[in-house]
C-alpha positions in Angstrom: 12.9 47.1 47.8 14.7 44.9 45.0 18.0 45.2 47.2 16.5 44.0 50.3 15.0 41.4 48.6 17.7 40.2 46.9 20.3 40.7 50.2 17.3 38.8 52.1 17.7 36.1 49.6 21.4 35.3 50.4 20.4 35.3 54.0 18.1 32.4 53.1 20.9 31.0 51.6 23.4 31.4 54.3 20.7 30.4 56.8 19.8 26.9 55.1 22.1 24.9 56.4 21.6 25.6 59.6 17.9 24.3 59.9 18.9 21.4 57.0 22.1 20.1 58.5 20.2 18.2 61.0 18.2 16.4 58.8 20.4 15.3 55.9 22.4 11.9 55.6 25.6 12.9 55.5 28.6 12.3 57.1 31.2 15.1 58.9 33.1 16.2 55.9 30.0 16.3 54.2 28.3 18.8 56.2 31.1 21.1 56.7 31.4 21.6 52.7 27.6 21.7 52.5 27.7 25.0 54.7 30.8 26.2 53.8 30.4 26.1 49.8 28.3 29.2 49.8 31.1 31.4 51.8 33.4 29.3 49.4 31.5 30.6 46.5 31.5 33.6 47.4 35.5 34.4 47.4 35.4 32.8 43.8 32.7 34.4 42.6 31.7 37.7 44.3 34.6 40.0 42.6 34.1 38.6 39.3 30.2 39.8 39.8 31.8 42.9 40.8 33.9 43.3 37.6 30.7 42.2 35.6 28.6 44.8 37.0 31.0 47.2 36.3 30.7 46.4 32.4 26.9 46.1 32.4 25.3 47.9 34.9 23.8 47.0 38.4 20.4 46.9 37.3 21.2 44.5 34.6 22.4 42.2 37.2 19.4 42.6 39.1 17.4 41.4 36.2 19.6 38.3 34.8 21.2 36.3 38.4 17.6 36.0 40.2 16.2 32.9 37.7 19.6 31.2 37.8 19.4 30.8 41.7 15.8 29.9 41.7 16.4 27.2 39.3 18.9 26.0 41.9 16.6 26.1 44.3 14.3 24.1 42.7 16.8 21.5 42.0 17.7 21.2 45.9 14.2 21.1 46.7 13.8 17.6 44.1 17.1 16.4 44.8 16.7 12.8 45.6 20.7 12.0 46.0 23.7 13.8 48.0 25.0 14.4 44.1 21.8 16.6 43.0 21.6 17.9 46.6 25.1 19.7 46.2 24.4 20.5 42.4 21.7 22.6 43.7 23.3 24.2 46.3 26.6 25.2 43.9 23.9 27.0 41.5 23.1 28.9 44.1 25.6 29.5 45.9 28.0 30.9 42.9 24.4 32.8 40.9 24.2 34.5 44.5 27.9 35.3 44.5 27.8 37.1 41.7 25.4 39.4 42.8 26.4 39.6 46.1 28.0 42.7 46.4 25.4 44.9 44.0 22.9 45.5 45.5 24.8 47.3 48.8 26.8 49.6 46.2 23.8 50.0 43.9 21.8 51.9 47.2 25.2 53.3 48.3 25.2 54.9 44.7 21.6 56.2 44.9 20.8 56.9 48.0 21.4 60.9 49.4 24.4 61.5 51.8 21.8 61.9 55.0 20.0 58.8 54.3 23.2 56.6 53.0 24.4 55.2 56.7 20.3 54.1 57.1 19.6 52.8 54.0 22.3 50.4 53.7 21.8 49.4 57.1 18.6 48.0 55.9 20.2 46.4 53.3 22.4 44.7 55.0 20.0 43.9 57.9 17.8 42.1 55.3 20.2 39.6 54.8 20.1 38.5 58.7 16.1 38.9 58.2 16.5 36.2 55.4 18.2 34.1 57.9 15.6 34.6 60.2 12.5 34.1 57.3 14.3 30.3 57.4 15.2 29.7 60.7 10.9 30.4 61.7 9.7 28.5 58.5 12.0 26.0 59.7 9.5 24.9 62.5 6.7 24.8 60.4 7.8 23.3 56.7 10.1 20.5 55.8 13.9 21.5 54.0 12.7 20.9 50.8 9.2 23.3 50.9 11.9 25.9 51.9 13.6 25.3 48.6 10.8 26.3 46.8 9.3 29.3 49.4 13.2 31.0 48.9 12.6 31.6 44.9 9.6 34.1 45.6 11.7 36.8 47.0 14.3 36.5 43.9 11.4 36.6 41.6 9.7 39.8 43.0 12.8 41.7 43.1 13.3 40.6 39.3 10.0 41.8 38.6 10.9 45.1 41.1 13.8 45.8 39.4 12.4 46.7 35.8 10.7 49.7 37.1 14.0 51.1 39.1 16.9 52.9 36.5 20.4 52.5 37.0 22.3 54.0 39.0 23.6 57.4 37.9 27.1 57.1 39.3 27.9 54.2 36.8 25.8 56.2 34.1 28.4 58.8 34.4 31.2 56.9 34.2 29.8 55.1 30.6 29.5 58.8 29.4 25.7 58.4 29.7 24.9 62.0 31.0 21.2 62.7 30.0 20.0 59.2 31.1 22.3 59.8 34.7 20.9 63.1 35.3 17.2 61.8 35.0 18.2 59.0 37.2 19.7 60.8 39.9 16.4 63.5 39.6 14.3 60.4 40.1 16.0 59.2 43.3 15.7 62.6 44.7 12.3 63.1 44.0 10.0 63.5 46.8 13.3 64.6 49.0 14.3 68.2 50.4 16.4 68.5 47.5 15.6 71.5 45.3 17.0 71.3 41.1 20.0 73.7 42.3 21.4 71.0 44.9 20.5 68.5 42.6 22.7 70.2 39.8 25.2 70.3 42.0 25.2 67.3 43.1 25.5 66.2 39.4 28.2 68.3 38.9 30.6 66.4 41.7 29.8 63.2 40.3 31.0 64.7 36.7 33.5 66.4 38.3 35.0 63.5 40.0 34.8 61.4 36.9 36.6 63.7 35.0 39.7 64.1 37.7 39.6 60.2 36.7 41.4 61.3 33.4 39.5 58.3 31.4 41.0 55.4 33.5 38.1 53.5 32.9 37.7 50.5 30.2 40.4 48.4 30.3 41.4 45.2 32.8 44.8 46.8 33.3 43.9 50.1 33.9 41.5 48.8 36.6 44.4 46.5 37.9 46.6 50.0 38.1 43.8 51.5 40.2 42.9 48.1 42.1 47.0 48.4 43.5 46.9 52.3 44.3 47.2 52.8 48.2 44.4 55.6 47.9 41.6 53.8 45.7 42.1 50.5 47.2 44.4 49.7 49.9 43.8 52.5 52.7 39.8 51.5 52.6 40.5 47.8 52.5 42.9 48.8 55.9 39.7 49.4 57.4 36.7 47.6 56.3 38.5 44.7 54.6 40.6 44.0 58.1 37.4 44.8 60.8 35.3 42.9 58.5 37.8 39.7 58.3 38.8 39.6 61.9 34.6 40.1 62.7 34.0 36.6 60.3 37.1 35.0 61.7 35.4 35.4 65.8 33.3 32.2 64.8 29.8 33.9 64.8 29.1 31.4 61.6 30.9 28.6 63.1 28.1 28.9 65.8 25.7 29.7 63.6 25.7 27.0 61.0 26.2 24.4 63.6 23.7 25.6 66.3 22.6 22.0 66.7 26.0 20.7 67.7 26.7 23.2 70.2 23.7 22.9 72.4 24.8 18.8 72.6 27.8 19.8 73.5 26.4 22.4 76.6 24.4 19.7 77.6 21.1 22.0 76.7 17.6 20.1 76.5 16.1 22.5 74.2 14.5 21.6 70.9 17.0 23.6 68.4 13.9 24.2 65.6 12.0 25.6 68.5 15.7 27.8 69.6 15.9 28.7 66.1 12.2 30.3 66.0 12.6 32.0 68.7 16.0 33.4 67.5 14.1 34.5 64.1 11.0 36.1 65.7 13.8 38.1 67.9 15.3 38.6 65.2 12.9 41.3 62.8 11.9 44.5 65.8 15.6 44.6 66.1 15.8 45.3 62.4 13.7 48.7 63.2 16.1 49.5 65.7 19.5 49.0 63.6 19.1 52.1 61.2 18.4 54.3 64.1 21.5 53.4 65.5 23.0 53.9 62.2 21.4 57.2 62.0 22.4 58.6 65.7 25.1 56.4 67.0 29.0 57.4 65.7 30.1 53.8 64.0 33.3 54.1 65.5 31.3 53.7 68.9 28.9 51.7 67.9 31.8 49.0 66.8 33.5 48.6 69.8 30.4 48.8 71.9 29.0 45.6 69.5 32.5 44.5 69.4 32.9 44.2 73.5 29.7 43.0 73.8 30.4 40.0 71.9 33.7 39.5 73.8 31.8 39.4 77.1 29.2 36.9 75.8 32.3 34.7 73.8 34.1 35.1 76.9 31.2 33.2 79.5 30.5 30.6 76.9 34.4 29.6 77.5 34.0 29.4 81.0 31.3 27.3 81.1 32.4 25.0 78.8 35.2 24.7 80.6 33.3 24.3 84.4 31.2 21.7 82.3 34.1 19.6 81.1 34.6 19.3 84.9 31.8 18.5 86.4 29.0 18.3 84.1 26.5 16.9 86.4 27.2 19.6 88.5 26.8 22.3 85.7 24.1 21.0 84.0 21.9 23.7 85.4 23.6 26.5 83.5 23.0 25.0 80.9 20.9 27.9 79.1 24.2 30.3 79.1 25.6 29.4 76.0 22.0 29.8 74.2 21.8 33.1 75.8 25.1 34.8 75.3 24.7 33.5 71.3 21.7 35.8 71.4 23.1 38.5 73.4 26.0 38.2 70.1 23.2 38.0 67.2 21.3 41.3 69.2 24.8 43.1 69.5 26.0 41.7 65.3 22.1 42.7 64.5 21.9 46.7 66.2 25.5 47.7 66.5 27.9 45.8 64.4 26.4 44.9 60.8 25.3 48.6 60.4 29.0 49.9 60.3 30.3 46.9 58.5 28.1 46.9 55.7 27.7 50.8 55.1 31.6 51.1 55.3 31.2 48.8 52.8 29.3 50.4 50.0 30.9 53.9 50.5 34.6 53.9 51.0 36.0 52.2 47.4 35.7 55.0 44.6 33.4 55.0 42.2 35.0 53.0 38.7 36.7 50.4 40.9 33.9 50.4 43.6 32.0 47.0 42.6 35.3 45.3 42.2 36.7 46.6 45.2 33.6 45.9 47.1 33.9 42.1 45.5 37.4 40.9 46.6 36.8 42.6 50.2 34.0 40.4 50.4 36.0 37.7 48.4 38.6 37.6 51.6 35.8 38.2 54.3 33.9 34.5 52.8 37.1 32.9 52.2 37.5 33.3 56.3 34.2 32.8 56.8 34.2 29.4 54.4 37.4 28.3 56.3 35.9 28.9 60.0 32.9 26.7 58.9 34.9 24.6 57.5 37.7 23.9 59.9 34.9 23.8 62.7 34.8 20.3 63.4 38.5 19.6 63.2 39.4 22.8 65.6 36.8 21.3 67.4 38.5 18.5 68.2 41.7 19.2 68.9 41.0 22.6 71.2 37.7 21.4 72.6 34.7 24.1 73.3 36.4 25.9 75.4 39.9 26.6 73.8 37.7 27.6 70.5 35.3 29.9 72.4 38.7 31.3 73.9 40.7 31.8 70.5 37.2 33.5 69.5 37.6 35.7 72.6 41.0 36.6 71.3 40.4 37.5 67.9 37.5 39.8 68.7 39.9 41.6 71.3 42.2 42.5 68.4 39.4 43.4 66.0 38.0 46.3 68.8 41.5 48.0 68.7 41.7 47.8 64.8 38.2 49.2 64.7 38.8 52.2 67.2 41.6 53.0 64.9 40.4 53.1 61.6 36.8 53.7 61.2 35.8 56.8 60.2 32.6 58.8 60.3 31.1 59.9 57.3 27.8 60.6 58.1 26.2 63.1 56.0 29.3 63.3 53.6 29.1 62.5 49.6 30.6 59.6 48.4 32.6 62.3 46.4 33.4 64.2 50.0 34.5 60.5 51.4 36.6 59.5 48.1 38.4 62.9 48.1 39.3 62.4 52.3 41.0 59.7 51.1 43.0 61.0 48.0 43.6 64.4 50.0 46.9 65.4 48.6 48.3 68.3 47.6 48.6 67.1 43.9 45.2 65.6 43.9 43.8 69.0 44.8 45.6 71.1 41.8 44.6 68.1 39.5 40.8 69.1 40.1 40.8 72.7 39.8 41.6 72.4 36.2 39.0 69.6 35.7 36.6 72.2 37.7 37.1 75.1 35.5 36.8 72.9 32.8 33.2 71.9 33.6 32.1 75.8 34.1 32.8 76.0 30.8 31.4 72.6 29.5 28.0 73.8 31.5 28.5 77.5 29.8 
């Protein structure tokens, strides 16, 4: 529960500006940093919280971040000047980077192999349910009552998180055995699992720890591991590029300035009463993304998301380039750019988000993993800040169309990466998934030593 709260919480976050934007006095420049800083932040910050969680422990994270970002919160909601405004929102935004990427590898860590694909699809779906916990508030309470509403969930998941233990994986790899051991037997409680499969299962995360040969504890060793193809670079080949190119299709763009883009359609519509109907849309299809995660291969379920979203980027460029035309005349389509931004957030919500956010917490190994997980998502915000930043100018010099095109494009490349390099590891350990990618003949007679070694430790 403490992970979807807190993963909700940078949803709220992410989904501020959209419903604020409209009523702040600022200028252009001004509201692009306002939305982009959190993106911003979280290419700064994210893989230093990664290498801090690595030293300390997830669950101390969960326990120290949450009252720095309500106290941020707090401050936007007083603010009484663009300078206290912006304070606020830094505070948060960089507290929230730094626990960005935990919570996804602390479930990833804890969950069992047949459960892992589901449960962090419901992580990472709580961060769009955040969005959406703003964007319906949004019709009823002012920006500022928001402020304070969006420190309850980073309070209860404080509060949640003191009766959770850490995750046994990182207890393992701190040479904490007894305490890992009764961690990983709590998590499994209540499950299928009898103590022999439980033992085992202890035994490959020892196992794997010790084919480490102790390159844990220092920076440099971590940098040695950060630059080896295995560890680092053939996972990011996947989930850092499909994960890039899917922030660099200008979902955010369209996103963070919703309000803009129905102007520029020509579209009557309120956007606080567009926005609440997006965010009421928004929570059944959160029941139906794990059971896609659960039955659907990702690989399939990627492109089909994927081409989706072409389709729906693609008719928002043609009309907006009919309704450059002639927009008397097109004025009564008006309603097909709304609509095919809600055919994308169905399609990001059920098929696409899932995949992204489970290859996420599973593919980096286990003593590099938060790191790892940090500077993918340190790239992934650094497009997303740009695209929300750069929005206005691109704007401008391509027009509606050409940007809604150059969308189209980018998304076209990211379904040929995906069908190429996602893999399916349903049902396999993280153990099982770090080995398929270390699967080399010297990697193999590394570990039957380290095997034999164990039978003996356990005799």
């Amino acid at each position: 529960m403490n992970a979807c709260l807190l993963k909700a919480s940078l949803g709220v976050l992410v989904g501020f500006a959209t419903i604020s934007l409209p009523h702040l006095e600022m200028n252009w420049n001004q509201q692009s940093w306002f939305a982009s800083l959190d993106f911003f932040s979280l290419t700064i910050f994210g893989p230093i919280g990664g290498l801090i969680s690595g030293w300390t422990g997830r669950k101390t994270m969960f326990l120290v971040i949450p009252p720095l970002t309500s106290l941020g919160w707090i401050l936007i909601g007083l603010s009484s000047s663009t300078l206290t405004l912006f304070a606020g929102r830094l505070l948060t935004c960089i507290s929230m980077a730094l626990l960005n990427n935990i919570p996804l590898v602390y479930i990833s860590e804890i969950a069992h192999p047949d459960l892992r694909s589901v449960l962090s699809s419901i992580v990472g779906q709580s961060c769009g349910l955040g969005t959406s916990f703003v964007w319906i508030l949004s019709y009823f309470c002012t920006w500022r009552s928001i402020a304070y509403l969006s420190t309850i969930p980073l309070m209860v998941s404080m509060v949640a998180s003191c009766f959770f233990p850490e995750s046994p994986y990182w207890l393992v790899e701190v040479g904490n055995l007894a305490e890992a051991s009764e961690s990983l037997r709590f998590f499994r409680e209540g499950s299928s699992e009898n103590d022999e499969n439980i033992s085992i299962e202890f035994s490959e995360i020892q196992l794997k720890q010790l084919t480490k040969k102790n390159t844990n504890g220092t920076l440099l060793k971590t940098c040695q591991k950060l630059g080896s193809v295995a560890a680092f670079w053939k996972p990011f080949s996947c989930i850092g590029i499909i994960f890039t190119l899917n922030v660099l299709s200008g979902f955010l763009a369209l996103t963070n300035y919703l309000d803009d883009i129905m102007v520029e359609s020509g579209s009557q519509l309120q956007t606080s009463m567009v926005v609440l109907v997006i965010g009421i849309l928004r929570i059944p299809l959160m029941g139906v993304a794990p059971i896609f995660a659960k039955k659907i291969n990702p690989r399939t379920a990627f492109v089909l998301g994927q081409t989706i979203k072409a389709l729906a980027t693609l008719c928002m460029a043609s009309y907006f380039s009919l309704y450059g035309l002639n927009p008397d005349f097109y004025q009564i389509f008006s309603w097909i750019p709304m609509t095919m931004f809600f055919l994308e957030y169905v399609a990001r919500s059920t098929l696409i988000e899932n995949v992204l956010y489970t290859l996420l917490g599973e593919l980096y190994p286990t003593e590099i993993r938060t790191l790892a997980v940090g500077i993918t998502t340190s790239v992934v915000c650094l497009a997303g800040g740009l695209v929300i930043k750069l929005y206005p100018d691109i704007k401008a010099t391509m027009g509606m169309d050409g940007l809604c095109y150059f969308y189209f494009t980018i998304i076209l490349v990211n379904i040929i990466w995906g069908y190429s390099s996602i893999p399916d590891n349903r049902s396999k350990s993280l153990v099982d998934i770090e080995n398929s990618y270390q699967n080399t003949p010297s990697s193999r007679k590394k570990q039957e030593p380290m095997k034999m070694r164990l039978i003996n430790m356990k005799e």
